[in-house]
C-alpha positions as CSV (number, residue, x, y, z in Angstrom):
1,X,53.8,110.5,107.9
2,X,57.8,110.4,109.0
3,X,59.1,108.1,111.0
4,X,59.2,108.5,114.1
5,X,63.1,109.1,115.4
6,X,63.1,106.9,118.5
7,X,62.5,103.9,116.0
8,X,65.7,101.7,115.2
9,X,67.3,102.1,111.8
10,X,66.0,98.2,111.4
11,X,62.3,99.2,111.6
12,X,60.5,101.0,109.3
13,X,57.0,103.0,108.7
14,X,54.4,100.5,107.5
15,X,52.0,101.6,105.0
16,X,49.4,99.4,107.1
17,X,49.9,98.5,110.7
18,X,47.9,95.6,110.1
19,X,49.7,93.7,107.9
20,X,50.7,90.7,108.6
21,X,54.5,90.3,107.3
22,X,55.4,86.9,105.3
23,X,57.2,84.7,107.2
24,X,56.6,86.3,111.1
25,X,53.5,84.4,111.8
26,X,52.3,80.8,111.5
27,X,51.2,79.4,108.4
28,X,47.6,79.0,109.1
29,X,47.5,82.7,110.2
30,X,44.7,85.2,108.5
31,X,41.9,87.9,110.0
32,X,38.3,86.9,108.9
33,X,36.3,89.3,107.4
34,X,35.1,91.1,110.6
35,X,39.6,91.8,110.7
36,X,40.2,89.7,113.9
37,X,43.3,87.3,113.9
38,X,42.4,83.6,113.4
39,X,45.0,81.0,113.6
40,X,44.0,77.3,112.5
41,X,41.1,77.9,111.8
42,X,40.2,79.5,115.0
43,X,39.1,83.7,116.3
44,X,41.4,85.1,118.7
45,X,38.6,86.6,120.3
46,X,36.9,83.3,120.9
47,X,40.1,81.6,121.8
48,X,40.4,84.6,124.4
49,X,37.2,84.1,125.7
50,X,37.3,80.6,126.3
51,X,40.8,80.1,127.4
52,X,41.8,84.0,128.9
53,X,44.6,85.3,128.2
54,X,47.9,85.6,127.9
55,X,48.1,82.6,125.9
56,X,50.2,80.4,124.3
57,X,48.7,79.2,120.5
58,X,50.8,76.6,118.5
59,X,49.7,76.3,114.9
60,X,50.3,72.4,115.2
61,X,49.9,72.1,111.3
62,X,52.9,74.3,111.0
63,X,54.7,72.9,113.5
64,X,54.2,69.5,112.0
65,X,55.1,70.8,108.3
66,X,58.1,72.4,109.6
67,X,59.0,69.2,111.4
68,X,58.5,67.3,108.5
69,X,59.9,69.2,105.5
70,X,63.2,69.9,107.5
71,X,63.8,66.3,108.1
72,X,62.8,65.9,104.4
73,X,65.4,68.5,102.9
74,X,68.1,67.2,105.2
75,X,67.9,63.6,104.1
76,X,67.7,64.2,100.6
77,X,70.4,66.2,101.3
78,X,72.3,63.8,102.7
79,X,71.7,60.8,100.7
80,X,73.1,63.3,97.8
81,X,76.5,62.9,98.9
82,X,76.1,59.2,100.2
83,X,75.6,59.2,103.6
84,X,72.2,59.8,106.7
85,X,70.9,61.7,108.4
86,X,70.1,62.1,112.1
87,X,67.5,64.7,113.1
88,X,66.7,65.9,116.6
89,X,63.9,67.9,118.0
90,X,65.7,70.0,120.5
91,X,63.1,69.5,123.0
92,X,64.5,73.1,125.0
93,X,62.5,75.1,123.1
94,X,59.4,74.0,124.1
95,X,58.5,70.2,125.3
96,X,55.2,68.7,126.2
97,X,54.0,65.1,125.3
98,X,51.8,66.1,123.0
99,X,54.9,68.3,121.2
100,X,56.7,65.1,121.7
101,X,54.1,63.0,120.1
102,X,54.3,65.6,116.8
103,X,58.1,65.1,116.4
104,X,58.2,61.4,116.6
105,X,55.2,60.7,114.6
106,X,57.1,63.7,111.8
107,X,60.1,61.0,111.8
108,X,62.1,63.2,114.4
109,X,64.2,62.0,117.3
110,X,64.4,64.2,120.4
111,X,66.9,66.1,122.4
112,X,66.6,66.4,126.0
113,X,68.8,68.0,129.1
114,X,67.5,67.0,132.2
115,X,65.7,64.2,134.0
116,X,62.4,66.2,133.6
117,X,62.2,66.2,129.7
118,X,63.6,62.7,129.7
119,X,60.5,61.8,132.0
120,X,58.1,63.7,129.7
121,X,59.6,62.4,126.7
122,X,58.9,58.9,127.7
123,X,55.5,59.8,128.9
124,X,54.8,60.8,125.4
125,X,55.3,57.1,124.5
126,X,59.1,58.1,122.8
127,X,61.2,54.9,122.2
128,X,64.1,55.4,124.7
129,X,66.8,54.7,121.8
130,X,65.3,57.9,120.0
131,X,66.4,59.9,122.3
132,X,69.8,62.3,123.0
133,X,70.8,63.3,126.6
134,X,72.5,66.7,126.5
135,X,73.6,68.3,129.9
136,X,76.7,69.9,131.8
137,X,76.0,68.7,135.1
138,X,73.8,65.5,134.3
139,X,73.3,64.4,138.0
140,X,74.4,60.6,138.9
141,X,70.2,60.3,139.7
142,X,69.9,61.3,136.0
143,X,72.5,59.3,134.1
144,X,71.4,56.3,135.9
145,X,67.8,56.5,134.9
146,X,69.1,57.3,131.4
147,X,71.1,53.8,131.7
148,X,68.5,52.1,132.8
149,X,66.2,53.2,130.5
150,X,68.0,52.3,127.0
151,X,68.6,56.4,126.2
152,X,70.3,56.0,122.7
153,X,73.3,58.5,123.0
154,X,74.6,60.6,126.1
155,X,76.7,63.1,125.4
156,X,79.8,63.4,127.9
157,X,79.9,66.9,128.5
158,X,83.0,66.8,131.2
159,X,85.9,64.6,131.7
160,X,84.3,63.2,135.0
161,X,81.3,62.0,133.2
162,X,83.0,59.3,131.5
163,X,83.4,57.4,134.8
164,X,79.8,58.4,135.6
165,X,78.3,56.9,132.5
166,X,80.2,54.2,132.1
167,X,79.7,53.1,136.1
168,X,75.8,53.6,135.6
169,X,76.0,51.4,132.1
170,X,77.8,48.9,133.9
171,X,75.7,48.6,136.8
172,X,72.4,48.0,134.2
173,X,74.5,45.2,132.1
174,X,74.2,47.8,129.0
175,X,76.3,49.3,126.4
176,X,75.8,53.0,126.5
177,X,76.0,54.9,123.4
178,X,78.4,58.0,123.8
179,X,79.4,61.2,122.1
180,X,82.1,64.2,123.1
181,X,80.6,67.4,123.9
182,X,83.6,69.6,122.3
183,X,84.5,73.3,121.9
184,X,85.4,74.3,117.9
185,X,86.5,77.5,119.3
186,X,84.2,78.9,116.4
187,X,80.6,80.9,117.9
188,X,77.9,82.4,115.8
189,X,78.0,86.2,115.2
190,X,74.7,86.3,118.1
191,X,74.0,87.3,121.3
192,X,76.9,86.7,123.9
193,X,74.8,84.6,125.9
194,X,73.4,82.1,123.2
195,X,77.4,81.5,121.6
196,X,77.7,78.4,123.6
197,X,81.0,77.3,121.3
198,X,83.2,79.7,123.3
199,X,86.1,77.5,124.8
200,X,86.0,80.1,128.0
201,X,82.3,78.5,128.9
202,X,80.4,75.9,130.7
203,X,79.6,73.6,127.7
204,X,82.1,70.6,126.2
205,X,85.5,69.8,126.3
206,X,88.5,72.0,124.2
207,X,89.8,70.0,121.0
208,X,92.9,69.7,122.1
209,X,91.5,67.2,124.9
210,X,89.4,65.6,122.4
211,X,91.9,62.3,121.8
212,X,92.9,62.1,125.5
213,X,89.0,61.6,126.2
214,X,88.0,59.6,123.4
215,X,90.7,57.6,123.7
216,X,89.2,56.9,127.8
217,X,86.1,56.1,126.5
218,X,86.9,53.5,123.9
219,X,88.6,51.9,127.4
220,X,85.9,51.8,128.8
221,X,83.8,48.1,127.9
222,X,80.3,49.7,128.9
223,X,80.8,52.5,126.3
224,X,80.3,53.1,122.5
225,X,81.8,56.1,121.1
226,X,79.4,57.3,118.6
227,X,81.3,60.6,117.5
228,X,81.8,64.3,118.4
229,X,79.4,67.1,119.0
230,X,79.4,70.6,118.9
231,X,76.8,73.3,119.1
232,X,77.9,76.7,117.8
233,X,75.1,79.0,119.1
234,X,71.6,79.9,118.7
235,X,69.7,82.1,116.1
236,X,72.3,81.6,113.4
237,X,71.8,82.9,110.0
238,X,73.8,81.4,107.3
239,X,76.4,78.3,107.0
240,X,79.7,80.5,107.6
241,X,80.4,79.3,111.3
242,X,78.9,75.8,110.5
243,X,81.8,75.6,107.9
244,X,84.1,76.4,109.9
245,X,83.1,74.5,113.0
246,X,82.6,71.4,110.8
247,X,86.3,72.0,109.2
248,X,87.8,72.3,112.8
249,X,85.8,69.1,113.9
250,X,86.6,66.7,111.1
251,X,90.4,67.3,111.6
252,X,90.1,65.7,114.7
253,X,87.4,63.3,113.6
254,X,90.0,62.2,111.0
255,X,92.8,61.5,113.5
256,X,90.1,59.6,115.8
257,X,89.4,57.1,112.5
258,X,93.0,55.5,113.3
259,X,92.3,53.7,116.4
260,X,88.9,52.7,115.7
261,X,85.8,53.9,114.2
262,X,83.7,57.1,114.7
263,X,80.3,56.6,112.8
264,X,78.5,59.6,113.6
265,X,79.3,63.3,113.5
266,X,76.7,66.0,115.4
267,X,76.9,69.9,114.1
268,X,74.0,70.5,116.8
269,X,71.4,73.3,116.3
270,X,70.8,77.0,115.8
271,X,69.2,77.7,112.9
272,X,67.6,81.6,112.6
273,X,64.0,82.6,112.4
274,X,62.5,85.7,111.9
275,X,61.2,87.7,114.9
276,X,61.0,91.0,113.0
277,X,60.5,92.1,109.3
278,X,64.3,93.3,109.2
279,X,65.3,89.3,109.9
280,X,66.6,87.3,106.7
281,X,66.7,83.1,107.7
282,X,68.4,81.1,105.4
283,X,65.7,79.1,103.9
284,X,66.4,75.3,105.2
285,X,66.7,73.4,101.4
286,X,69.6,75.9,101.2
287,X,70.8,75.4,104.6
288,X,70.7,71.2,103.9
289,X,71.9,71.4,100.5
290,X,75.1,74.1,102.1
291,X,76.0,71.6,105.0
292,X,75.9,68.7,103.3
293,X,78.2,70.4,100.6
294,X,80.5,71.6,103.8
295,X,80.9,67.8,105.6
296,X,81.2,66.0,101.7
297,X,84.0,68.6,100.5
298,X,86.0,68.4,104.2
299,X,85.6,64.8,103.8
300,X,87.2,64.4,100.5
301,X,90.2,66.7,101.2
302,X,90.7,64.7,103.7
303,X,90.3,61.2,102.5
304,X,88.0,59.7,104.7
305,X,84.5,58.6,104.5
306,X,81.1,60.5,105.5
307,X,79.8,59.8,108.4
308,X,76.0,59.7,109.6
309,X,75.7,63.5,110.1
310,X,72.9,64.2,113.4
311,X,71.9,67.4,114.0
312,X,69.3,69.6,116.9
313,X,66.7,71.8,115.8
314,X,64.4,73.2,117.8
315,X,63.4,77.0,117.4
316,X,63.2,76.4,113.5
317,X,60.7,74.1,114.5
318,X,58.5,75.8,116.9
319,X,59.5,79.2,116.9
320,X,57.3,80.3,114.4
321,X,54.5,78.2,114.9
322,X,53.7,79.8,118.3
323,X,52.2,83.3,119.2
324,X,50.5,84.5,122.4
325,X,47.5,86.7,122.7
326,X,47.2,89.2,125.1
327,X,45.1,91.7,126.4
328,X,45.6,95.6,126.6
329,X,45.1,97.1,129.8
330,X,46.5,100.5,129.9
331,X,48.2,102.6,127.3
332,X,50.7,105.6,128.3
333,X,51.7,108.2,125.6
334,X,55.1,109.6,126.6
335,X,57.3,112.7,125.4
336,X,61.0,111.7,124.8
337,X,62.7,115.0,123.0
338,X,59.6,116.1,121.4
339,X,58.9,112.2,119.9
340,X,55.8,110.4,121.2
341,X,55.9,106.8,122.3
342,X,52.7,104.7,123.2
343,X,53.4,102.2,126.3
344,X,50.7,99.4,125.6
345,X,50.6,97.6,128.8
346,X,49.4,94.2,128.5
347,X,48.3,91.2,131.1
348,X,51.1,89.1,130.7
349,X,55.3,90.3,130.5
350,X,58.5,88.8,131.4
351,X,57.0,86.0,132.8
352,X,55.7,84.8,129.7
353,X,58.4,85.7,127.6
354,X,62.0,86.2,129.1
355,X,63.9,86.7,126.0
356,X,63.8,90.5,125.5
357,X,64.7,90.5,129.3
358,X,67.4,88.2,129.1
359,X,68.6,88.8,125.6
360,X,67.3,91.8,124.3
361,X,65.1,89.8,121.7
362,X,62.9,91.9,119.2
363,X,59.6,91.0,118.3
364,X,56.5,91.5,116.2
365,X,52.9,92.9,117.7
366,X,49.7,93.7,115.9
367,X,46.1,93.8,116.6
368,X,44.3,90.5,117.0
369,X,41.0,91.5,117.6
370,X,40.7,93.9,115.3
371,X,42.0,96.0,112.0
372,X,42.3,99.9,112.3
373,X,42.7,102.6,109.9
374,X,44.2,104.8,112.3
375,X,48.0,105.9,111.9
376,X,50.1,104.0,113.0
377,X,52.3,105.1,115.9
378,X,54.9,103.7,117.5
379,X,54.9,101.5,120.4
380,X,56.5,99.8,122.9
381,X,54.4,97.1,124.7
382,X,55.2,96.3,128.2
383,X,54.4,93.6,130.9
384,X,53.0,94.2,134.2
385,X,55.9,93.1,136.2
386,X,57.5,95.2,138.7
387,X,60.8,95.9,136.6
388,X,61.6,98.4,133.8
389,X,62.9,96.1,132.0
390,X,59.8,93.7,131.4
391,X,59.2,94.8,128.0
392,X,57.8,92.5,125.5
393,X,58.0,94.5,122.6
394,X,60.6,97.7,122.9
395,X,59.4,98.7,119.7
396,X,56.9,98.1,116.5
397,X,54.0,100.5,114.9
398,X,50.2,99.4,115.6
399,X,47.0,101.5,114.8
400,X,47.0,104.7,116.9
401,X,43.9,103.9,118.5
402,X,44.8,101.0,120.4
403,X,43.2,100.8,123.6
404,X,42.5,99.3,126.8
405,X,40.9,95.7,126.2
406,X,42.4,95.5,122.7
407,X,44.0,92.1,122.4
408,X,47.4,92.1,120.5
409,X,49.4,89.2,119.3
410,X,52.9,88.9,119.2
411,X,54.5,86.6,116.8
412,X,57.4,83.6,116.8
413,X,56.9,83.0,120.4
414,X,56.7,79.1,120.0
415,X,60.4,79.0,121.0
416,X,61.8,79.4,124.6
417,X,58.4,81.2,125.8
418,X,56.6,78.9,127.8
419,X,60.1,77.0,128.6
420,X,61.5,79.8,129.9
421,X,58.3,81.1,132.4
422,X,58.1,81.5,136.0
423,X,56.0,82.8,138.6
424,X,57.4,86.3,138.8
425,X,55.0,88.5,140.8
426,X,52.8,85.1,141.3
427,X,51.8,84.9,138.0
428,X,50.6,81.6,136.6
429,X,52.1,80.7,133.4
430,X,49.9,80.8,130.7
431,X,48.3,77.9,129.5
432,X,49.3,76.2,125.9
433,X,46.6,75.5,123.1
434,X,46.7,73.8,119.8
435,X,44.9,74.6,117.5
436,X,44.1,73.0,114.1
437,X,40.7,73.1,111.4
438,X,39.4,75.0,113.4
439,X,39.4,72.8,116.6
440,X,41.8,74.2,120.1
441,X,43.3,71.5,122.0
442,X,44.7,72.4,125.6
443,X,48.8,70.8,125.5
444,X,49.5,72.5,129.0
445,X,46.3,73.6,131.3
446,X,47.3,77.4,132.6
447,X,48.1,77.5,136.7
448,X,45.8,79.5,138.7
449,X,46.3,81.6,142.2
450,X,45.4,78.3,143.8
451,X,47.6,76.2,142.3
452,X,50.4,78.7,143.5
453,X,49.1,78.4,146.9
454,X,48.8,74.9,146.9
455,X,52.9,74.4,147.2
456,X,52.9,76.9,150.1
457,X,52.9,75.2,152.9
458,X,52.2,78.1,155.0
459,X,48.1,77.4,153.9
460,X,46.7,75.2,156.3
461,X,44.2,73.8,154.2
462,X,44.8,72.2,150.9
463,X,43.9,74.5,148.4
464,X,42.1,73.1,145.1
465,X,43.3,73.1,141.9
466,X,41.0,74.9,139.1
467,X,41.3,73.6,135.9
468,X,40.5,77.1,134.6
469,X,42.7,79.8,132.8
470,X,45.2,81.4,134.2
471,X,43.3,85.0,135.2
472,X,39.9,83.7,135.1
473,X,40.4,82.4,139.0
474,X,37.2,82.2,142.1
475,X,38.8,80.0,145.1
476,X,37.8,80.1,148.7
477,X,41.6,79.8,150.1
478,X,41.7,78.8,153.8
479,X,44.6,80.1,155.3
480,X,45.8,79.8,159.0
481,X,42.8,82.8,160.0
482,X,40.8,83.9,157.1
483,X,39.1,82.9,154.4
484,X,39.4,85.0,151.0
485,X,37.1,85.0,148.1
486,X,39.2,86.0,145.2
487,X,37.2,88.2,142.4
488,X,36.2,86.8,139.5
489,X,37.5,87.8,136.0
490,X,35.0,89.9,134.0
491,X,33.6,88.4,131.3
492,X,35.0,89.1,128.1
């Protein structure tokens, strides 16, 4: 069988369509002998029935291993060329207490950006000095509560928020631990929008500004300068631009060193997964033992010692420890120049997962209820959103014989899924489940029609909240003249 021409040059004709590819899917991943998907233990079908779908799953014994062997590699790294390591869960990518709970317990600090995550970050029981408080517009409500709560760093992100901290620190009779947001004028060979070291962007200050500022906060008595920061992108393969960046950044850091001391340098985050088979990560003992190479060598040539090195994970984390299961609920074959396409049109879409929306993000699909030996034919799996462009999956091969209450899974969707989802078209967002030996755990319960309807205040009555999934929904809503029985969802 050829492949089929509307395919990119990146994917290619599998031999089996039900393969799962190494490295795409969480570790705990395997189909039972009947060929459905099971994921710690637990059936997709069952998990389907019990919880509807879509779905998020996070393999938490992946998530955990992950956790744990990258903080590992990176201290033994480290402690090679004589100096620690700081590692923080860039809590971003996909936060919940129970998340929380995983990173701290896995030795893991945790990086948050708003007053939300530093709220569920404490509910998780998170000692307030283990914490990082990113942000470019931190409001004076949030740094205050970050002051009065003993947050261990803040990162100044703007020239104005030195005042800001340093008034709130004051106020709480603290000494607030600071670093400098600034640009290396180096960016990861990404997407436009996820190259956040551009100095023509929102994020940090420019280098050249770096001494002026520093040199500010060391004058102010209610702040600590920790050291610099920087954050080069997202989805970064490689060490090239870390290199670079950490070059660029240890010139200045070496110049800071003469009026007073800087014990901390922060490379930030990025590192790649893989979403499709064509994707080649750098495998993170090589990435620790590369970067802790980089900062030692630019170090020495310049004479000074190695700082405590900190840096913010998050995708390499969770990423591939999370997929969601959907069901199938219309497929479309189309004609484009004489090459077929499949449309599999699933229950869920860009309100689950805004990436390929916002970013044009490639993923992974395959059967999860089943195996075929059908040809495979290539598909293109879409949401059920009112836009063209709510495509989860613009392309990837799956049985020919897919059909209408198939369910499919997608893979690496632990990252910036759930964090990114909304309510387009009033969807509910899907609910979140761990699962491990063979036991699912709801982390986030899945909103219903009524929990919607409950913030409208055009419904007279309070409408209750189900505790159910997220399609599986039978309320009597009261509204200003009528009362509507919503159908149930067929069983499964």
């Amino acid at each position: 069988m050829a492949t089929n021409p509307l395919a990119p040059d990146w994917l290619r004709l599998p031999d089996d369509a039900n393969v799962l590819a190494d490295g795409l899917w969480p570790a705990t991943i395997d189909r039972s002998t009947q060929g459905e998907l099971t994921i710690g233990g637990c059936t997709a079908s069952a998990l389907a029935a019990e919880f509807g779908t879509p779905l998020y799953l996070v393999d938490e014994t992946d998530a955990r291993a992950r956790a744990s062997s990258l903080r590992a590699a990176f201290e033994a790294e480290f402690a090679r060329i004589g100096t620690s390591v700081h590692i923080y869960y860039a809590g971003k990518a996909f936060l919940s207490t129970e998340i929380a709970r995983w990173m701290l317990a896995e030795g893991l600090n945790i990086d948050i950006c708003s007053g939300g995550e530093l709220a569920v970050a404490l509910a998780a029981g998170s000692p307030p000095n283990r914490l990082g408080y990113h942000g470019n517009n931190k409001s004076l409500a949030e740094i205050d509560e970050a002051c009065r709560v003993g947050v261990g760093t803040i990162v100044i992100d703007s020239p104005v928020e030195i005042g800001r901290v340093a008034a709130a620190a004051a106020r709480h009779g603290i000494v607030q631990g600071v670093r400098l947001r600034v640009n290396s004028g180096v960016h990861a060979h990404t997407h436009a929008f996820l190259a956040t070291a551009h100095e023509d962007q929102k994020f940090g200050v420019t280098l050249d500004d770096a001494a002026t500022l520093v040199g500010r906060i060391r004058d102010e008595p209610s702040l600590s300068f920790r050291g610099l920061h920087c954050h080069i992108g997202s989805q970064i393969f490689g060490t090239d631009g870390f290199a670079e960046s950490a070059s660029r950044l240890l010139a200045v850091h070496a110049a800071l060193l003469a009026d007073g001391p800087v014990p901390e340098l922060n490379l930030g985050g990025g590192f790649g997964i893989a979403y499709t088979s064509a994707d080649n990560p750098t495998p993170i003992g090589e990435l620790a033992a590369s970067l802790a190479d980089i900062v030692a060598a630019e170090c020495g040539a310049r004479g000074i010692p190695i700082p405590v090195v900190a840096f913010e994970p998050g995708r390499y984390i969770i990423g591939p420890a999370g997929i969601t299961l959907y069901e199938v609920g219309t497929t479309k074959a189309v004609d484009v120049a004489g090459n077929p396409r499949l449309y599999v049109s699933v229950d869920g879409g860009m309100s689950d997962n805004a990436r390929p929306a916002l970013y044009g993000a490639d993923y992974t699909v395959r059967l999860a209820g089943r195996v075929s030996t059908a040809e495979p034919v290539l598909v293109r799996i879409a949401g059920k959103h009112c836009e063209s462009g709510d495509i989860l999956v613009d392309a990837d091969y799956l049985p020919g014989d897919v059909a209408p209450g198939d369910l499919v899974a997608i893979a690496a969707t632990g990252a910036y899924c759930w964090s990114l989802s909304n309510n387009y078209n009033f969807l509910g967002r899907p609910a979140v489940i761990a699962v491990a030996d063979g036991i699912p755990r709801m982390l986030v319960r899945g909103e219903t029609i009524a929990d919607l309807l409950a913030r409208d205040t055009g419904v007279s009555v309070p409408v209750p909240v189900s505790t159910g999934s997220t399609t599986g929904v039978s309320t009597g809503l009261t509204t200003a003249g009528s009362t509507t029985d919503l159908p149930k969802e067929p069983a499964r």
